[in-house]
C-alpha positions, -999 to 999 in steps of 0.1 A, spaced: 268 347 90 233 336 76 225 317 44 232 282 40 263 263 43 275 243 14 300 214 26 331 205 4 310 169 -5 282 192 -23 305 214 -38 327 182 -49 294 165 -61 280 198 -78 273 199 -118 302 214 -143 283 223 -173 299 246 -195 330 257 -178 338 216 -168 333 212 -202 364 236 -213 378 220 -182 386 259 -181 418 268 -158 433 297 -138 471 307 -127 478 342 -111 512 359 -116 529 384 -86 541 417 -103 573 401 -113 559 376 -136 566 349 -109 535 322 -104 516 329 -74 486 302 -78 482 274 -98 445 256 -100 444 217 -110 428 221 -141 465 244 -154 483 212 -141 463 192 -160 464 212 -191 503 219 -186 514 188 -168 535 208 -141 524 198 -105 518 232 -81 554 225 -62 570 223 -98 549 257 -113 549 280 -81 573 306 -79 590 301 -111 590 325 -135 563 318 -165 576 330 -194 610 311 -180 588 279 -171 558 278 -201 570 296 -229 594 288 -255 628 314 -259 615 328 -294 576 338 -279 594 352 -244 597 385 -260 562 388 -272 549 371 -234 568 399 -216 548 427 -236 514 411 -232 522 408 -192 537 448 -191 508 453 -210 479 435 -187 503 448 -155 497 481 -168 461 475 -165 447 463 -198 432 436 -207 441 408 -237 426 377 -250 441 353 -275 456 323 -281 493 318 -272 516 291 -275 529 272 -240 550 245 -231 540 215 -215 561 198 -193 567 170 -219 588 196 -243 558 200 -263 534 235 -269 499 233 -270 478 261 -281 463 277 -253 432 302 -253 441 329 -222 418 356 -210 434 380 -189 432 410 -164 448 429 -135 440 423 -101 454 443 -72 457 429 -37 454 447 -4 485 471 -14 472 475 -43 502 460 -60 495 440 -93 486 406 -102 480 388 -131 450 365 -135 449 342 -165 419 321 -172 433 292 -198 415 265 -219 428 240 -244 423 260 -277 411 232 -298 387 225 -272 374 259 -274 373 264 -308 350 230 -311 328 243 -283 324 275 -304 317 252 -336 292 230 -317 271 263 -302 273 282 -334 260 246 -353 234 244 -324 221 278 -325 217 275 -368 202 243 -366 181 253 -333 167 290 -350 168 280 -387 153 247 -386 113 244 -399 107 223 -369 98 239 -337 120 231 -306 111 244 -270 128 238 -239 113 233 -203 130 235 -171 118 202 -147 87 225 -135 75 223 -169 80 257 -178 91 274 -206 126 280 -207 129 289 -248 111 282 -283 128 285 -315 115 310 -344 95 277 -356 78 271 -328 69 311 -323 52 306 -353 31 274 -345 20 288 -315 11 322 -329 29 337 -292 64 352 -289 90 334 -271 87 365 -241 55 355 -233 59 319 -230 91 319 -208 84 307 -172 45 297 -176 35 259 -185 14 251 -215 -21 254 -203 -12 289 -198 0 296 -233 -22 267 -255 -51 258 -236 -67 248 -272 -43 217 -274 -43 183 -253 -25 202 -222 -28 172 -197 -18 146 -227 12 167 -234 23 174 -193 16 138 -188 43 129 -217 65 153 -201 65 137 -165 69 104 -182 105 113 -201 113 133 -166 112 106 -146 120 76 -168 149 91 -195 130 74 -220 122 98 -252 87 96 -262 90 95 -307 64 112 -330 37 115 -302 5 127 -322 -15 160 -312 -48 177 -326 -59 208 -318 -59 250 -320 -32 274 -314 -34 316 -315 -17 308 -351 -45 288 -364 -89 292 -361 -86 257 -373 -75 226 -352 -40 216 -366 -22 183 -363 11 181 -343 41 154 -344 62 159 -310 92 141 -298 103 145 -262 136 144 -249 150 148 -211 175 170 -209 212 164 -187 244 177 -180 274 160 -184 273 149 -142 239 134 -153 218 158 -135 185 162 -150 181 200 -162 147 197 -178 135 184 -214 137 196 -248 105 188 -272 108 188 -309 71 199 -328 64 191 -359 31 204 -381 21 172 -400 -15 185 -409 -10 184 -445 10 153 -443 -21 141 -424 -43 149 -449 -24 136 -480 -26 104 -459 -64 104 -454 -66 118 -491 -44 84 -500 -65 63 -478 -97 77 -492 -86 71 -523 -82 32 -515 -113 35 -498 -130 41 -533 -112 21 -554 -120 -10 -528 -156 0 -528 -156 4 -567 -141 -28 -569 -164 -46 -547 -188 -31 -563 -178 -51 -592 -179 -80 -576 -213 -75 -559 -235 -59 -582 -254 -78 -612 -249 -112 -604 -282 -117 -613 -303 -105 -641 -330 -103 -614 -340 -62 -613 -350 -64 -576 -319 -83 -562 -292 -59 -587 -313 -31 -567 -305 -46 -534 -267 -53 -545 -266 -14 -552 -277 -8 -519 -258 -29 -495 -224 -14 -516 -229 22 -508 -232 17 -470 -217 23 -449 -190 31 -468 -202 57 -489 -235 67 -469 -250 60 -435 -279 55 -455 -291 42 -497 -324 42 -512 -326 28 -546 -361 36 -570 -364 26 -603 -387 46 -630 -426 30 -624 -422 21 -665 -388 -3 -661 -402 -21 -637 -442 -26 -650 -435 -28 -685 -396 -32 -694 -401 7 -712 -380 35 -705 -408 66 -704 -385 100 -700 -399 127 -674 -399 159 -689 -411 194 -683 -432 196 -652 -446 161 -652 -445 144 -622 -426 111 -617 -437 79 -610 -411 54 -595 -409 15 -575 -391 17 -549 -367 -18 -553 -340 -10 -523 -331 6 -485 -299 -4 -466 -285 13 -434 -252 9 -421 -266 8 -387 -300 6 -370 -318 42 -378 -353 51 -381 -343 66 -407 -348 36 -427 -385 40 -425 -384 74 -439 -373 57 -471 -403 44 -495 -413 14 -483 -400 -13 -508 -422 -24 -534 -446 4 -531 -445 30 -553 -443 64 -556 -449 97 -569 -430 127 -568 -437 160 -580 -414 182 -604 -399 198 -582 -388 174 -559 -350 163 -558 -352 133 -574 -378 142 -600 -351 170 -610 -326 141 -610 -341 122 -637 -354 150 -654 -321 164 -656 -300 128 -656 -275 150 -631 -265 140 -599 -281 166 -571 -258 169 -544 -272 188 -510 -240 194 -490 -257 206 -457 -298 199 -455 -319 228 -441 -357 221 -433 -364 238 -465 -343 211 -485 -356 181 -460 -392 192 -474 -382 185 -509 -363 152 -503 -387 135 -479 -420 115 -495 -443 137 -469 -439 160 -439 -439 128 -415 -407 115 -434 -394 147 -436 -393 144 -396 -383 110 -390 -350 116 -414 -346 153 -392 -348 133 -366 -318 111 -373 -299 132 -382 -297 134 -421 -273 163 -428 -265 160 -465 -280 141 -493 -270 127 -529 -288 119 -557 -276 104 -585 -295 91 -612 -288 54 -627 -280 59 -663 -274 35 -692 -270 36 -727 -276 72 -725 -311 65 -707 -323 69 -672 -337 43 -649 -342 61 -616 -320 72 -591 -299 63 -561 -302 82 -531 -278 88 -503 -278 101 -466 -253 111 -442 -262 109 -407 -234 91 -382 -211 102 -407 -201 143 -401 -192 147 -429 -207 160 -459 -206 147 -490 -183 166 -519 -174 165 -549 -152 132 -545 -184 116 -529 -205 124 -559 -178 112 -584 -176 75 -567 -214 73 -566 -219 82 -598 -193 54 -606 -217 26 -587 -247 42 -598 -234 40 -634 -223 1 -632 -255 -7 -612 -272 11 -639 -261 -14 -669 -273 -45 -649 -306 -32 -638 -309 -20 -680 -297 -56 -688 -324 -71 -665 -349 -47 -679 -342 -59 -712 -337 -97 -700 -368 -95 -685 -388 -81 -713 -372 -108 -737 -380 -133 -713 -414 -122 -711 -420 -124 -749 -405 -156 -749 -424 -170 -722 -457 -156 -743 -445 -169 -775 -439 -202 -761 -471 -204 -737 -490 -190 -774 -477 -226 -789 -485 -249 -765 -518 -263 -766 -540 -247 -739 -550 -281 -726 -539 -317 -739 -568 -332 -764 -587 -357 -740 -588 -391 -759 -609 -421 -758 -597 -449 -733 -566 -425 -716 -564 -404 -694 -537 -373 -701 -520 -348 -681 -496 -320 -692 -473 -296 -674 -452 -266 -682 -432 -250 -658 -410 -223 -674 -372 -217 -658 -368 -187 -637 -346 -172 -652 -342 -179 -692 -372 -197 -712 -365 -224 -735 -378 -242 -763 -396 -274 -746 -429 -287 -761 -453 -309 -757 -481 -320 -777 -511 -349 -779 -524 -354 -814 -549 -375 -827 -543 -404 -853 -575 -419 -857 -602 -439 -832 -579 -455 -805 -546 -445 -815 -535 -412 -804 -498 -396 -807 -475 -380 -782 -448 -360 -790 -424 -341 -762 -393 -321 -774 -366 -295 -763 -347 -269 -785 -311 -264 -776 -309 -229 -768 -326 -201 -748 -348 -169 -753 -373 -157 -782 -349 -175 -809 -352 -211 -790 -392 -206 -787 -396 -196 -823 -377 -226 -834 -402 -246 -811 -433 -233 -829 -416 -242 -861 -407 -281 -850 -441 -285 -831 -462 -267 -862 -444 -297 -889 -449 -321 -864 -485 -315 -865 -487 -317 -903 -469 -347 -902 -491 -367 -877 -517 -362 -901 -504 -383 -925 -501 -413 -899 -462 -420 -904 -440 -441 -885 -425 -427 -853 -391 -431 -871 -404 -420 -904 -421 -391 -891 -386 -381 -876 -364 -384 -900 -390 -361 -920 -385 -335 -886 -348 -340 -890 -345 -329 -923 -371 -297 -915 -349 -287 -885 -319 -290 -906 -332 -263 -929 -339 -237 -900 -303 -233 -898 -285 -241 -864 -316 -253 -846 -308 -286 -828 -334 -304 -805 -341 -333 -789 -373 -350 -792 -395 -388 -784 -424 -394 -802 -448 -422 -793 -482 -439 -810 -505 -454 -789 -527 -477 -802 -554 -487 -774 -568 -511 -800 -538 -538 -799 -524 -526 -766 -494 -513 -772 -474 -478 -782 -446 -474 -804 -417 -449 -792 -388 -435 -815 -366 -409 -800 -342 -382 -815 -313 -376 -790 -339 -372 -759 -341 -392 -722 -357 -423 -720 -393 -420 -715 -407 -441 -680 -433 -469 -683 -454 -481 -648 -475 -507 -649 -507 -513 -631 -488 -539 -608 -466 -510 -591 -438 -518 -614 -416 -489 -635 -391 -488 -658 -370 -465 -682 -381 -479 -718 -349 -487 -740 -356 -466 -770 -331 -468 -795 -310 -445 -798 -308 -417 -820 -290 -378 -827 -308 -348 -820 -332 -334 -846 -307 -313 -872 -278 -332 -873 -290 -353 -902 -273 -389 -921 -287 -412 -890 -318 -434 -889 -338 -436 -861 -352 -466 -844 -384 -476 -830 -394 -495 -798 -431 -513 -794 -441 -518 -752 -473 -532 -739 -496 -503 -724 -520 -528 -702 -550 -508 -688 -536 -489 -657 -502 -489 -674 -487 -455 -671 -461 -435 -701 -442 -406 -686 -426 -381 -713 -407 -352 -702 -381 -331 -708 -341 -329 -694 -353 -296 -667 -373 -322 -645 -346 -347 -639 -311 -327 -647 -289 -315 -615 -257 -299 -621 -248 -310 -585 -258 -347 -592 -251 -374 -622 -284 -373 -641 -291 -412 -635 -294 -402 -597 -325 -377 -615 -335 -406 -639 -338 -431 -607 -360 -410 -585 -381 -402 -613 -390 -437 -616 -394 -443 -577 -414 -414 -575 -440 -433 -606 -439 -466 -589 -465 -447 -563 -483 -421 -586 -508 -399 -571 -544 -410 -574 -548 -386 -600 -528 -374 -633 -532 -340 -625 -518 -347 -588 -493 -376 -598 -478 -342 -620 -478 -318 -589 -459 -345 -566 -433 -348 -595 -427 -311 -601 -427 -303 -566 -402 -333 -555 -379 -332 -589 -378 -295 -596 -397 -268 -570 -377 -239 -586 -362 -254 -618 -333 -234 -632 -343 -254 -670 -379 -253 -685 -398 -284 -679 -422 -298 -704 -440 -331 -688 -467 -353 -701 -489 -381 -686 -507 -407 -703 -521 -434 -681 -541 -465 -704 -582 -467 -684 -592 -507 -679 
């Protein structure tokens, strides 16, 4: 006989699967209702062994005396050569019945006289199969999330109606052919590989991400799958099942979410980073170095030509061109596009109806989602730009302009290059957002600066252009204003008469225009009252009760009379540093004026101090911005200023360079200082 041969271990070893798990059993009855066979699995189910069962009589054996009656007309019936299927009560060998769910038909044997052949199962057990396939087959064609099966070739062996839809292919024309014949838009050799893996291992693979297209979708989708090998109850590995899942929208709620975040960190940072200066230039820069690379691969910020010159906000209107100074470039990577940008500092001009000319004119952001050589031409400063930015790749651009207080500055433009994508509508709303905070401090350093600027000319407007040379001295004066707000220090040299000459250096409390005015006021008396030839201490208690009418002005001041003719100068001082004597034998010291309140407070009398001024002796007056340090005690300023004297330069005028430039090379307070060296 051909074929192969299957021996009694393979057939003992092979897999059960459904019918094992019924544990499904057979007995044949002879014509007469006696038991002819009996399997295992009806001794199992029954408890009667096959020497107990065969060739008894079964309804005598199995079946209770009030169901005989009803078992003898099913058997006539089946004898006869129909067929029935039910559940009927038999008796185990313990006295008990169990249910028992019989199919059963005629056979005939070689004489063609009748059999019986009924194929039993525990009913229970059947009727929880039943509920577990009907549950399986529910959940399996009703669920949202697509389940296929694959035999261990990888094939298809089924797809639920989910799934059919994903894949845009009925489940007839997946059955039997592997994925790359079916989906060759998705990750097929990502996807077999996972399969091999859970084949060979038993090890599910959970929420295994997949992007790509189907015949359901033009667009790439995103895909959750879950694999799971697949066994029967002998452990023999039938194939897998894999559970799909489309998370695309989930996806992108996430990197909606994310996004989100994204913006609020770079609004908050942002915060942080812009305007920590009233500097114009470096609030530019701050705006810049925020937007990439978060929000663009590429930032240009120009400010209106008027801001920046003159502190003015000029409007552009109609078809006037526009003039701007370029303050700003930052890439988030190394580009040439960076050279496409107006060069920092320079400025500009661009016609009406360029982009960013119809920015300002407009004070509307101008958003270009995807740049054409046509738009490149109006966004570039020249045909070479235009090129370079082609070149690397700009896509789509951004304009927004920098508004405050209803007013526009100039503009803020951004590029995309790395970065596919192109900007939207969620781009231009968190640009505008920077652009408007950046916007306030660049206004606030445009108005900052142009205070600081009148101050500055107020205050350079009061001083005296040089100090009055006088007989017998030699005099040296230097203002150095702060760099960022101007005060209200003064000096002044005023003449008393042949050999005695007065000295006065002071320093309103406060800052700005206010500060300097009240400094023109205090120098102006000061001058009137000189003439008169009062007392240091007289002549300040007079200045007291002046600054005490100009409301909350407070300020320190020394004043000093030299008189060459006896040798000596008399110092009083209203609340201000000790001035520094160094005598022609390389000796200096801080003179001990008495003390006194600041000009303004008022109800105290000041003091006066008389020192020898030898010939070479040398008076240093100043103000608190040459020897203050916040990082340092102000005796540690006080001491090197008197070091630095002990050694003065050969000259005034160089002895007040070495002091500024050792003391205070970029002083954060204004410094008045004032030299007055005794000739021999």
């Amino acid at each position: 006989m051909g074929g192969d041969v299957t021996t009694d271990d393979e057939v003992t070893a092979a897999p059960g699967g459904l019918l094992d798990l019924l544990k499904v059993a057979a007995v044949v009855l002879d014509g007469t209702g006696h038991i002819a066979l009996w399997s295992p699995e009806i001794e199992l189910l029954l408890g009667h062994s096959a020497e107990e069962a065969l060739g008894q009589r079964a309804d005598i054996l199995l079946v209770a005396p009030e169901n005989r009656h009803r078992a003898r007309e099913l058997f006539t019936a089946v004898r006869s050569g129909g067929r029935w299927a039910g559940v009927f009560p038999l008796r185990h060998r313990d006295g008990t019945e169990r249910p028992v769910e019989f199919r059963t038909m005629r056979l005939l044997d070689r004489d063609g006289q009748p059999h019986l052949l009924g194929l039993a199962a525990d009913a229970p057990t059947v009727r929880g199969v039943e509920r577990d396939l009907a549950l399986s087959h529910s959940l399996v064609n009703q669920s949202p999330i697509g389940i296929a099966v694959f035999d261990t070739d990888l094939r298809w062996v089924g797809v639920n109606p989910s799934l059919e839809r994903m894949n845009g292919v009925p489940e007839s024309e997946v059955v039997g052919r592997r994925v790359s014949e079916v989906l060759p838009g998705l990750d097929v050799e990502a996807i077999e590989a996972r399969m091999r893996h859970v084949l060979a291992t038993g090890s599910p693979l959970l929420d295994q991400q997949t992007v790509g297209r189907t015949a359901a979708h033009a667009e790439d989708r995103a895909y959750s799958e879950s694999y799971h090998r697949i066994e029967d109850t002998s452990g023999r590995v039938l194939g897998l099942a894999v559970a799909v899942l489309d998370v695309t929208e989930r996806q992108q709620a996430a990197a909606e979410v994310a996004q989100a975040r994204q913006r609020l960190s770079v609004i908050a940072e942002a915060g942080m980073r812009i305007g920590t200066t009233l500097d114009l230039r470096q609030t530019a820069r701050e705006l810049a170095d925020v937007a990439v690379p978060d929000v663009a691969d590429l930032a240009a910020v120009d400010v209106l030509e008027s801001v920046v010159s003159h502190g003015t906000i000029t409007p552009v209107t109609g078809n006037a061109p526009a003039e701007f100074r370029a303050l700003a470039v930052a890439a988030g990577y190394p580009t040439d596009a960076i050279h496409a940008a107006d060069p920092v500092g320079e400025l500009a001009t661009y016609g009406s109806s360029r982009i960013i000319t119809q920015c300002v004119r407009n004070a509307r952001p101008v958003l270009v989602e995807r740049v054409d050589g046509r738009i490149m031409r109006r966004i570039a400063r020249d045909a070479r730009a235009a090129q370079t930015l082609h070149e690397a790749g700009v896509h789509s651009y951004l304009a927004v302009p920098l508004m405050a207080r209803g007013k526009v500055l100039g503009t803020l433009s951004l590029y995309r290059t790395v970065n596919e994508r192109p900007f939207d509508e969620q781009d231009r709303v968190l640009a505008w957002e920077l652009a408007a905070r950046a916007a306030i401090s660049i206004d606030n350093a445009r108005l900052y600066g142009r205070e600081r600027a009148t101050a500055l000319t107020l205050q350079r407007s009061l001083l005296p252009s040089a100090p009055a040379q006088r007989e017998g001295l030699d005099i040296a004066a230097r203002y150095r204003p702060a760099l960022s707000e101007v005060g209200g220090d003064w000096y002044d040299v005023l003449p008393l008469g042949p050999l005695r000459t007065a000295f006065v250096v002071g320093d309103v409390m406060g800052k700005g225009v206010q500060a300097a005015a009240i400094m023109g006021q205090l120098s102006t008396a000061t001058r009137a009252l000189a003439r008169l030839d009062l007392p240091p201490a007289e002549l300040l208690r007079h200045l007291d009760d002046i600054a005490g009418s100009l409301g909350d002005a407070i300020a320190t001041c020394v004043y000093a009379v030299c008189d060459l003719g006896r040798g000596t100068c008399a110092l009083s001082s209203a609340g201000h540093l000790p001035p520094v004597l160094a005598r022609a034998d390389g000796t200096a010291e801080l003179v001990a004026v008495p003390g006194g309140v600041p000009l303004g407070v008022g109800g105290v009398d000041f003091g006066t101090v008389e020192v020898e001024l030898g010939p070479g002796s040398l008076l240093a007056l100043y103000t608190d911005g040459l020897v203050e340090n916040r990082a340092e005690p102000i005796d540690t300023g006080l001491t090197t200023l008197t070091r630095l004297l002990q050694t003065p330069g050969e000259s005034l005028e160089q002895t007040g360079e070495d002091l500024l430039g050792a003391l205070r090379p970029e002083p954060d307070d204004d410094v008045a200082l004032l030299l007055v060296r005794a000739r021999g």
